[in-house]
C-alpha positions as CSV (number, residue, x, y, z in Angstrom):
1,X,21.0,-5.0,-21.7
2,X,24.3,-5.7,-20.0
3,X,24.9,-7.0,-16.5
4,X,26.3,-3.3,-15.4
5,X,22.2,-2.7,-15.6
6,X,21.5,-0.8,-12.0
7,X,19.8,-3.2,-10.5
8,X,19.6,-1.1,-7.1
9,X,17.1,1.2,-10.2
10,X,13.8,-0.6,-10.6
11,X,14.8,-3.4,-7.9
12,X,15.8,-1.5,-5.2
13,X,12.9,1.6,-5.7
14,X,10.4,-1.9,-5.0
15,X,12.2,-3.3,-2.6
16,X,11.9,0.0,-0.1
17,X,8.3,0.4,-1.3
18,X,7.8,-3.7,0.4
19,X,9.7,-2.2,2.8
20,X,7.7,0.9,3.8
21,X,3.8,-0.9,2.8
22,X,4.9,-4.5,5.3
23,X,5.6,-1.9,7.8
24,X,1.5,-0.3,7.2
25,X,-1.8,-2.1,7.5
26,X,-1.5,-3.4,4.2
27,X,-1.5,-7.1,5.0
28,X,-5.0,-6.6,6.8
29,X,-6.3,-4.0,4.7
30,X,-5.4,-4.8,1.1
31,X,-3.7,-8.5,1.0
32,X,-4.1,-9.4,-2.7
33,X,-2.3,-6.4,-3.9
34,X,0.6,-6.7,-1.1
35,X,0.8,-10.2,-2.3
36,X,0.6,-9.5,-5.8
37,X,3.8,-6.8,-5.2
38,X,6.1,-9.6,-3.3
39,X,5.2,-11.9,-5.8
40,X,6.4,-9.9,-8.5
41,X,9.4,-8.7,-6.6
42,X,10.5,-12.2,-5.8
43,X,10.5,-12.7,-9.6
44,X,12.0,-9.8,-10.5
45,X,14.9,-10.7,-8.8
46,X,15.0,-14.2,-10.1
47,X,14.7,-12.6,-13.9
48,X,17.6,-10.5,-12.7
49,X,19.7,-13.1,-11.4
50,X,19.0,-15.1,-14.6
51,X,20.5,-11.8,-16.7
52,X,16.6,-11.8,-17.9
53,X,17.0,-7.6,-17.4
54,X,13.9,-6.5,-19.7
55,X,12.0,-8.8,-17.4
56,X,13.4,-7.7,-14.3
57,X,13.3,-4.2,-15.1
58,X,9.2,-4.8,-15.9
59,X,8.7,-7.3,-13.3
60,X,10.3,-4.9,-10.3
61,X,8.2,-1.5,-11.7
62,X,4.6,-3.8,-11.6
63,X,5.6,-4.7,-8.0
64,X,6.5,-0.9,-7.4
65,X,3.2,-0.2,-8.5
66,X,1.0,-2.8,-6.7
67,X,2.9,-2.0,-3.4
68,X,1.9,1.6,-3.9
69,X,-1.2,0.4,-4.6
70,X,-1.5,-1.6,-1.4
71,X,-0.6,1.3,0.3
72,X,-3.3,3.8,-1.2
73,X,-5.6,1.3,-1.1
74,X,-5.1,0.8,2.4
75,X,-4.9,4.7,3.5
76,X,-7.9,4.9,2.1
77,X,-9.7,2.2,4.2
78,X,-8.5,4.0,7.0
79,X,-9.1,7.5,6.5
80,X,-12.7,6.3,5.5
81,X,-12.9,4.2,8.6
82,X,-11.6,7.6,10.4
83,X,-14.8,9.5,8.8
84,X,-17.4,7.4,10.0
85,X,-15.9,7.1,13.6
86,X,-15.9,11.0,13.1
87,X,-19.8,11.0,12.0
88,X,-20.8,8.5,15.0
89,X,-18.9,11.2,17.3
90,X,-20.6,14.3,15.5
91,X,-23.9,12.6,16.0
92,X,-23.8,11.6,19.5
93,X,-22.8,15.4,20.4
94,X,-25.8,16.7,17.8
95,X,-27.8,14.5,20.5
96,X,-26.3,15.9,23.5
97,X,-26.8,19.2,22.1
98,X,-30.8,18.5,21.2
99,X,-30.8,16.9,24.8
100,X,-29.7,20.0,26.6
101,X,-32.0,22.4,24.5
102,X,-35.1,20.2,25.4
103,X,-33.8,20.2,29.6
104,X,-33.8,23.9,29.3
């Protein structure tokens, strides 16, 4: 590849995913893979700056990917955390209901 390569392409689509997951729960809920996705950025930006553009194009859709990742996998802790709370609440009433019916 030639230097003309977008870079703003690959690079920048990762770059706004970081962007957009750093700005989540991520870092609490799903560390490794937000890690994983700077760490790749970082380099894909180093194989960029090197002319490496096979590399960086690779290297910038992997962290793309594990920063979506980060931020599935974190939705999904909370929505799940977001059910149970739901279940506690939905229980509790199911007891206030049963309590009522039995002072009747």
């Amino acid at each position: 590849m030639h230097r003309s390569w977008p870079r703003w392409s690959s690079i920048g689509r990762a770059r706004t995913a970081l962007r957009n997951v750093q700005s989540t729960d991520a870092q609490e809920l799903a560390p490794v893979e937000l890690d994983r996705a700077r760490s790749k950025f970082q380099r894909a930006e180093a194989a960029y700056a090197e002319e490496e553009y096979d590399d960086a194009r690779r290297l910038a859709q992997e962290s793309l990917a594990d920063a979506e990742l980060a931020a599935a996998k974190a939705n999904a802790i909370n929505a799940k955390r977001s059910a149970e709370e739901l279940e506690k609440s939905i229980a509790v009433l199911r007891q206030e209901i049963e309590r009522a019916r039995s002072g009747m």
